[in-house]
C-alpha positions in Angstrom: 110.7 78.6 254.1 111.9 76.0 251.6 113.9 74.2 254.0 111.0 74.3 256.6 108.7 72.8 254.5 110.6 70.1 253.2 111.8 69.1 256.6 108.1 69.1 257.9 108.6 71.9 260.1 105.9 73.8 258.2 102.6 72.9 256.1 101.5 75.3 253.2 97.8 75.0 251.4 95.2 76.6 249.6 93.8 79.7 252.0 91.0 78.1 251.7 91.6 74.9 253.2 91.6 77.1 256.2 89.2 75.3 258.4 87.3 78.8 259.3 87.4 79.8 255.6 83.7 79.1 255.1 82.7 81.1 257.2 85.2 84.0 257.0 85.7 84.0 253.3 85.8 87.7 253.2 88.1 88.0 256.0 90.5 85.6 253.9 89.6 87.1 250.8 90.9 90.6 251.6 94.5 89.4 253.2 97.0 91.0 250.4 100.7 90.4 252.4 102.0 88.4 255.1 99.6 88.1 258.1 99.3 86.3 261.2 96.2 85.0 262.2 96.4 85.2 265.6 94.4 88.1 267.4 95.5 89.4 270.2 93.3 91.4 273.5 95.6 93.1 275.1 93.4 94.0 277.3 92.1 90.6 278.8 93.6 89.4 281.9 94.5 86.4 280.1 96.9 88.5 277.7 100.2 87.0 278.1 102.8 88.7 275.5 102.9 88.3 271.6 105.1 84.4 271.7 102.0 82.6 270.5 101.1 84.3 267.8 102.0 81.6 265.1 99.8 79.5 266.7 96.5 79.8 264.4 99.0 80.1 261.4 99.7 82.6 258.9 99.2 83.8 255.2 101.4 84.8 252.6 98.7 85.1 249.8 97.4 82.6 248.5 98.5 80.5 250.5 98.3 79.5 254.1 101.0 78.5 256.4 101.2 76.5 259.6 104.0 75.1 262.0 103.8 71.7 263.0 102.5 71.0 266.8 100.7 74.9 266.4 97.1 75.1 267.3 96.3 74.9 263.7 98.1 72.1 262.6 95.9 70.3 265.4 92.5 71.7 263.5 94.4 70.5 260.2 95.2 67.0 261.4 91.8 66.9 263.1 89.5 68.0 259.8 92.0 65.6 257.6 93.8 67.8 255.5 97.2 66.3 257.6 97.7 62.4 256.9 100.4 60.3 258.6 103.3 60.8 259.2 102.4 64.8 258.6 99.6 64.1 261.2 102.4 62.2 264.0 102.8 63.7 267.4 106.3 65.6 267.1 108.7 63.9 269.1 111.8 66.0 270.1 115.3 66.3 268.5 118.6 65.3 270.5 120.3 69.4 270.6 123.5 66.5 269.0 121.0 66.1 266.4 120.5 69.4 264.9 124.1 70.0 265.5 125.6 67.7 263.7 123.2 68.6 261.1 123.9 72.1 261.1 127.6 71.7 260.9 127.6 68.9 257.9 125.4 71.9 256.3 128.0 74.0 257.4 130.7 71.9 255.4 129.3 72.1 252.5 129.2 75.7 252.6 132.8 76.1 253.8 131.8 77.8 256.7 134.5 76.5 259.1 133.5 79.5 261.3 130.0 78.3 262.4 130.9 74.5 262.8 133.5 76.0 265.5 130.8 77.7 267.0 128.7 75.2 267.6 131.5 72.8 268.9 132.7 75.4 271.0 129.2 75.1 273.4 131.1 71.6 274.5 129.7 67.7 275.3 127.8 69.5 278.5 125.8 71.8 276.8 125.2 69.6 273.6 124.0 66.3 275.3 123.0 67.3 278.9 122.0 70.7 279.9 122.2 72.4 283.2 122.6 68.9 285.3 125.6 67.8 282.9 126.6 65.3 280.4 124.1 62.0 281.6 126.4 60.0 279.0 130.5 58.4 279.9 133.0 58.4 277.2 132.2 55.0 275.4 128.8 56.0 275.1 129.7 59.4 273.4 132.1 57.2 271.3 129.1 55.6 270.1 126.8 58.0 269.2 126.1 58.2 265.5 125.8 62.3 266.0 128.7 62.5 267.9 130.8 60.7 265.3 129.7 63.0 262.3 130.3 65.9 264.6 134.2 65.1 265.4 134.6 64.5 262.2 133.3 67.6 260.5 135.4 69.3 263.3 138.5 67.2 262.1 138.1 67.5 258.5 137.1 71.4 258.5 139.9 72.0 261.4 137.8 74.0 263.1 138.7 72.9 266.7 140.9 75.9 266.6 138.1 78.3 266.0 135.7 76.4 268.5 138.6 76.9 271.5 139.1 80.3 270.7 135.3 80.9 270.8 134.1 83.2 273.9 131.3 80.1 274.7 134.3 77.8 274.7 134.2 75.5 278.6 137.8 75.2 279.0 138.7 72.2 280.4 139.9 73.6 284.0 136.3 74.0 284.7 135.0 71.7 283.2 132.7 69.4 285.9 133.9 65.8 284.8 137.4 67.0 283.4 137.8 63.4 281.2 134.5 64.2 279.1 135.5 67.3 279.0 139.0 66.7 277.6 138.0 63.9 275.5 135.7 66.4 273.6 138.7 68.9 273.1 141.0 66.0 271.5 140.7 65.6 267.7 
């Protein structure tokens, strides 16, 4: 929770700043453990599963919780208790992104066995998806995320782990077999 808070992933106040706390005080007043706001009919034709249920927010007394982009993050932004850049659209994250962020995490913790991991997905699932890798070489070359990556890889030596991983693309099938052997040269 620490990490999602500090990253901006998730907001924590008061219970009370709860913009239906007025009005529900009691309601709020008798939560005791973790609960998620959200109620559910299961019965209404509109009932569509249980997936949105951190969308009006949750409570670990005393405080309250929400997830940025949620339904209540909106009614917190809108009331004020959310200032910029709290209060910003969220933009997405390039999947590089994250990766490279997980495996310099990674590196710290010596965990050579998860930086393979995530290598091991390959340049067509990390920057393109199901059409592909939109990107050549020299533009891979250049991306900042990219860089880090290769060289956590290198300096961990984990590209032996990441080819021996079952999610490893070997290069033989591979769609565009340069980009795909570039990514498996260290």
């Amino acid at each position: 929770m620490n990490t999602l808070l500090r990253c901006g992933f998730t907001y924590q106040f008061p219970m009370d700043r709860h913009p239906d706390h007025a009005e529900r005080s009691p309601y709020f007043d008798s939560l005791t453990e973790f609960t998620g706001l959200r109620t559910f009919d299961e019965d209404s034709p509109e009932f569509d599963g249980y997936d949105s249920w951190l969308e009006d927010g949750y409570v670990q007394p005393p405080l309250l919780y929400c997830d940025a982009g949620t339904d209540l993050w909106r009614r917190m932004v809108a009331s004020g208790e959310l200032h910029s850049p709290d209060a910003a659209p969220l933009r997405p994250v390039p999947l590089i992104d994250v990766v490279r962020d997980i495996a310099v995490a990674a590196e710290k913790e010596q965990d050579r066995d998860l930086i393979g991991l995530w290598y091991s997905f390959g340049c067509e699932t990390l920057l393109g998806g199901p059409a592909g890798c939109p990107y050549d070489i020299d533009e891979l070359i250049a991306m900042t995320a990219v860089q880090d990556l290769r060289a956590v890889v290198r300096r961990t030596e984990a590209l032996s782990l990441a080819e021996s991983s079952p999610y490893a693309s070997p290069v033989e099938f591979a769609d565009d077999q340069d980009l795909e052997s570039w990514w498996w040269q260290q």
